[in-house]
C-alpha positions in Angstrom: 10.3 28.3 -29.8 8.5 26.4 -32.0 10.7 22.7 -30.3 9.7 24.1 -27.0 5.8 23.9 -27.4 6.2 20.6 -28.8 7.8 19.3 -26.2 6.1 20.8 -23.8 2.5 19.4 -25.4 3.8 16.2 -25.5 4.6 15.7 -21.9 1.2 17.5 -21.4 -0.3 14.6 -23.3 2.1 12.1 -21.6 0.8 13.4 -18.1 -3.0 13.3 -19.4 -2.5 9.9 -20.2 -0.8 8.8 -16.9 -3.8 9.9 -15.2 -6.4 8.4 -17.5 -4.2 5.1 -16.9 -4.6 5.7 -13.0 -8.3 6.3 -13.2 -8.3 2.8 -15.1 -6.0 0.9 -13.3 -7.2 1.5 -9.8 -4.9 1.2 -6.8 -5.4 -2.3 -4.8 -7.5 -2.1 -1.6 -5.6 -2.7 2.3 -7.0 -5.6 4.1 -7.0 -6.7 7.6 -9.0 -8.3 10.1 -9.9 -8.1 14.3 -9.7 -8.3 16.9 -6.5 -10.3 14.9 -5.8 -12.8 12.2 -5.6 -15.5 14.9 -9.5 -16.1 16.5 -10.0 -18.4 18.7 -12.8 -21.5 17.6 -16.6 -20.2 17.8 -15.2 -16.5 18.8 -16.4 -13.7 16.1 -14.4 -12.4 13.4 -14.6 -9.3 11.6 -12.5 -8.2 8.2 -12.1 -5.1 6.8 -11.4 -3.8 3.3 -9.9 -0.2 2.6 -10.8 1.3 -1.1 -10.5 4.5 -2.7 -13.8 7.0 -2.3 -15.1 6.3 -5.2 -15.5 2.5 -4.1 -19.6 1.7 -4.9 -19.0 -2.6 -4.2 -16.7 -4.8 -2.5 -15.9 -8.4 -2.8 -14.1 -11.0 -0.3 -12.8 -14.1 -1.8 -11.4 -17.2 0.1 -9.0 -19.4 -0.9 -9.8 -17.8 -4.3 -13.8 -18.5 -4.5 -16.5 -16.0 -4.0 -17.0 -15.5 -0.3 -19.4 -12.2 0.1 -20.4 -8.8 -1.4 -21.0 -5.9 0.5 -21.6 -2.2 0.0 -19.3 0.2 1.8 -19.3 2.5 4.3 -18.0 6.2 4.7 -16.0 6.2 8.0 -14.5 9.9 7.8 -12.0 10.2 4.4 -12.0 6.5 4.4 -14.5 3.8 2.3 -14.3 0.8 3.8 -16.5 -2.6 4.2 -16.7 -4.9 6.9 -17.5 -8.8 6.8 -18.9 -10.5 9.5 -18.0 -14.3 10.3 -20.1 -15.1 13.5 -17.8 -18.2 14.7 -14.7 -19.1 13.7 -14.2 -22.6 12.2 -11.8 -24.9 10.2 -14.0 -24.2 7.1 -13.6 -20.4 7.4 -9.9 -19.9 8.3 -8.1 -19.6 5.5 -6.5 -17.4 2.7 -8.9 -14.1 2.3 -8.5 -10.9 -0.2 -10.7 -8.5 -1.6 -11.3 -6.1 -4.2 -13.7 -3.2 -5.1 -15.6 -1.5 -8.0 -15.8 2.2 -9.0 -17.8 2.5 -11.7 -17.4 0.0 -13.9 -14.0 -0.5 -13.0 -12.6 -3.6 -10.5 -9.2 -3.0 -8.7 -6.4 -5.6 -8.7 -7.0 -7.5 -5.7 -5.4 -6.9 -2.1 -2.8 -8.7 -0.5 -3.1 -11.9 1.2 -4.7 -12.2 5.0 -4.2 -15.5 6.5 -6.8 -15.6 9.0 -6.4 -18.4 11.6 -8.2 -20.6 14.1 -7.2 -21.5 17.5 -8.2 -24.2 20.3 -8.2 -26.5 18.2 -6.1 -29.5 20.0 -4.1 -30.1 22.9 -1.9 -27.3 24.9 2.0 -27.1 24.2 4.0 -26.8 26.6 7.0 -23.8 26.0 10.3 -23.7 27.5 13.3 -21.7 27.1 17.0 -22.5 27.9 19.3 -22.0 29.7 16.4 -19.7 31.5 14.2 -16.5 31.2 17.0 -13.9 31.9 20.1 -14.0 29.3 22.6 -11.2 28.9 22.4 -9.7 25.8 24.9 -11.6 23.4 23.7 -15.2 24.2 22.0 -18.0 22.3 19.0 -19.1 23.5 16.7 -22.0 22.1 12.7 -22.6 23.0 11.2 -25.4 22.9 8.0 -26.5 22.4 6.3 -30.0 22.9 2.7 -30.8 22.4 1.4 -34.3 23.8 -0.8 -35.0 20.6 1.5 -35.9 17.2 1.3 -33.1 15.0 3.7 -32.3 12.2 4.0 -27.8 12.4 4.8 -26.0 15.4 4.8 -22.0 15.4 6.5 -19.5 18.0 4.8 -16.1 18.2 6.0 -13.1 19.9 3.4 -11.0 21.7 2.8 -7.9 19.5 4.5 -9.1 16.8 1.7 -10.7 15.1 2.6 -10.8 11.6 6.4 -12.4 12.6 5.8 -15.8 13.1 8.3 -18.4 13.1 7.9 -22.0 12.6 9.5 -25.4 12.6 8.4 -29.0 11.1 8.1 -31.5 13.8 5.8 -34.6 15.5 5.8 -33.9 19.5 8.9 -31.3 19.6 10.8 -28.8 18.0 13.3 -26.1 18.9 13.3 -22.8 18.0 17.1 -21.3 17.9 17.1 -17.8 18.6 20.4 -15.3 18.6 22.6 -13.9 19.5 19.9 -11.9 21.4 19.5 -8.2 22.1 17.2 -6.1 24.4 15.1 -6.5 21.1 14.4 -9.5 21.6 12.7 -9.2 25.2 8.9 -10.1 25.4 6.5 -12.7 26.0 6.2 -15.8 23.7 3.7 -18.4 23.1 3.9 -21.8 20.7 1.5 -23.5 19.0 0.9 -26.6 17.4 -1.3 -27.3 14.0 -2.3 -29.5 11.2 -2.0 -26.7 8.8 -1.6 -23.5 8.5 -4.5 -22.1 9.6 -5.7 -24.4 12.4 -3.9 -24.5 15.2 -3.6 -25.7 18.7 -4.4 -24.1 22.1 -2.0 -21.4 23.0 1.3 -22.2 25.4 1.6 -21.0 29.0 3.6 -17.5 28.6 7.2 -17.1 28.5 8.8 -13.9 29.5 12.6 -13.7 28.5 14.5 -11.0 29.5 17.7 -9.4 27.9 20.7 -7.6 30.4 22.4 -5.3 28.8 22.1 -1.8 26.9 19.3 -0.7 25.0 19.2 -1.5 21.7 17.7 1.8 19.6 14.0 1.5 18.1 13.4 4.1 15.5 9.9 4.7 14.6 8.6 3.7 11.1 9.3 4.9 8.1 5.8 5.2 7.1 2.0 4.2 9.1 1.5 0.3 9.0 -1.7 1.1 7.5 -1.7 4.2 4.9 -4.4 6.2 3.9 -4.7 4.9 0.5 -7.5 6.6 -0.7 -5.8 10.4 0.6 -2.2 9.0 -1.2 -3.9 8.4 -4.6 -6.1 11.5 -4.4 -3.2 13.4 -3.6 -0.9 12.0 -6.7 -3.5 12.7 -9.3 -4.3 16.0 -8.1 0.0 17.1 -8.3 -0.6 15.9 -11.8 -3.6 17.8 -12.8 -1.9 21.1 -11.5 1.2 20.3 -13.4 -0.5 19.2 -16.7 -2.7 22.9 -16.1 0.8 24.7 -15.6 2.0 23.4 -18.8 -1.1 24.3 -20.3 -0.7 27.5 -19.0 3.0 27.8 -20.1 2.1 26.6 -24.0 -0.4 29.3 -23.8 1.9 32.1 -22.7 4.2 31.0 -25.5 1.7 30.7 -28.1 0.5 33.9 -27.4 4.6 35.4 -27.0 5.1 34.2 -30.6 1.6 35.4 -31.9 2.7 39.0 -30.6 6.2 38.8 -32.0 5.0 37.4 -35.4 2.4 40.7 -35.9 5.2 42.9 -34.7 7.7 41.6 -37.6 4.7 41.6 -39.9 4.3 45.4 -38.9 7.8 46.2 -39.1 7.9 44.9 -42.7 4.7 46.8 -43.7 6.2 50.1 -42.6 9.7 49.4 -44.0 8.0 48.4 -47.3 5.7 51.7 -47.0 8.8 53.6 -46.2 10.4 52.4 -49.5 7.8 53.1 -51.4 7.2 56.7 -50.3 10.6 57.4 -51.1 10.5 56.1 -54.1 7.4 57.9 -55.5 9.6 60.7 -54.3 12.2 60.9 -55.6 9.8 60.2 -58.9 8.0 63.5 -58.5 11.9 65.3 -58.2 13.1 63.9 -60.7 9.7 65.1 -63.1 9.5 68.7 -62.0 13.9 69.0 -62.7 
């Protein structure tokens, strides 16, 4: 009994700690921006950071300085602040994250958004060969040529944002692609930039289509943008209930040995009591004989 309440109280103290380390090490913020992370030049940008509830201040840093501070807001279950860049420029595309306070704590900071201008230099012209419709099972290449010398090119698929692929060049570059799929129909556009996060006008579309069967899409595994603030809520409140079960438990059982401690204790007192009334007994038979 006695092995079982110890262990029991020390993974009641090892589950106390684990949320008093959560409380101190608070869970990075989400960050993202719209109407997306490519704006074109003078268009307005907004970015958004996601924190837990208990969020009081917010900080956005680019390229690792000290951009703004801002207080949140309370959009339903979720704290989030918004930064406002008016017009999109060379000087403010670049490498953003953020962080936020609750009280006196700051979080670890978020990942990375790459926030990029567009417009910037010539049109590229994108091609695709052999053509627009492929069966499934071919190789295709595009192509993309910009007039002005530049030295990066990058291929984007429409609503595939975050997938970018890209290819070191001066006035051309080809972008291999396959053997394709259905999955890879859509509509591409190229662009050509300086840098990373300055880039040309946008390419005339180019649709490709893919004959053949379908290949199967299977919905995500989990939201592209999780309620972080319900997830970590949820996790320390599983380990409150189970740090007051096993307080519960350690209770029950020091109460179960209590009771069965004062029972032996009785059972002794009336055996010894017993004895000793027999005893005195068989004294008194033993004078009157």
């Amino acid at each position: 009994m006695t092995s079982t309440l110890t262990a029991l109280l020390y993974l009641g103290l090892f589950l106390s700690q684990t949320i008093r380390t959560e409380k101190q090490n608070l869970s990075k913020p989400i960050i993202w921006a719209k109407p997306d992370f490519m704006i074109p030049k003078g268009k307005q940008a907004l970015i958004f950071c996601q924190g837990t509830p208990e969020a009081v201040k917010y900080q956005l840093y680019f390229e690792g300085h000290l951009f703004r501070q801002q207080s949140p807001k309370q959009l339903g279950r979720r704290n989030i602040a918004m930064f406002h860049i008016p017009a999109m420029t060379p000087l403010t595309a670049g490498q953003y994250k953020c962080i936020y306070r609750s009280k006196k704590l700051w979080s670890n900071p978020s990942d990375p958004l790459d926030l990029v201008v567009t417009e910037l230099y010539d049109t590229p012209t994108l091609s695709v060969h052999p053509g627009p419709e492929v069966t499934s099972g071919e190789n295709v290449s595009f192509y993309c040529q910009l007039g002005t010398a530049t030295n990066k090119f990058f291929l984007l698929k429409e609503g595939q944002s975050p997938h970018l692929q890209h290819r070191y060049g001066n006035t051309q570059v080809e972008f291999p692609i396959g053997p394709v799929t259905t999955a890879h129909r859509g509509t591409y556009r190229c662009f050509g930039s300086y840098n990373n996060h300055a880039w040309s006008f946008p390419s005339e579309p180019v649709k490709l289509q893919v004959a053949g069967e379908e290949t199967p899409r299977f919905p995500p595994l989990c939201p592209l943008t999780p309620d972080l603030a319900s997830w970590d809520h949820t996790a320390q409140n599983l380990l409150r209930i189970i740090l007051a079960f096993l307080v519960l438990v350690a209770l029950m059982c020091f109460l179960a040995e209590d009771w069965l401690w004062r029972k032996r204790a009785q059972e002794k007192a009336n055996g010894a009591s017993s004895q000793e009334h027999r005893r005195r007994f068989r004294t008194q038979r033993r004078l009157i004989e």
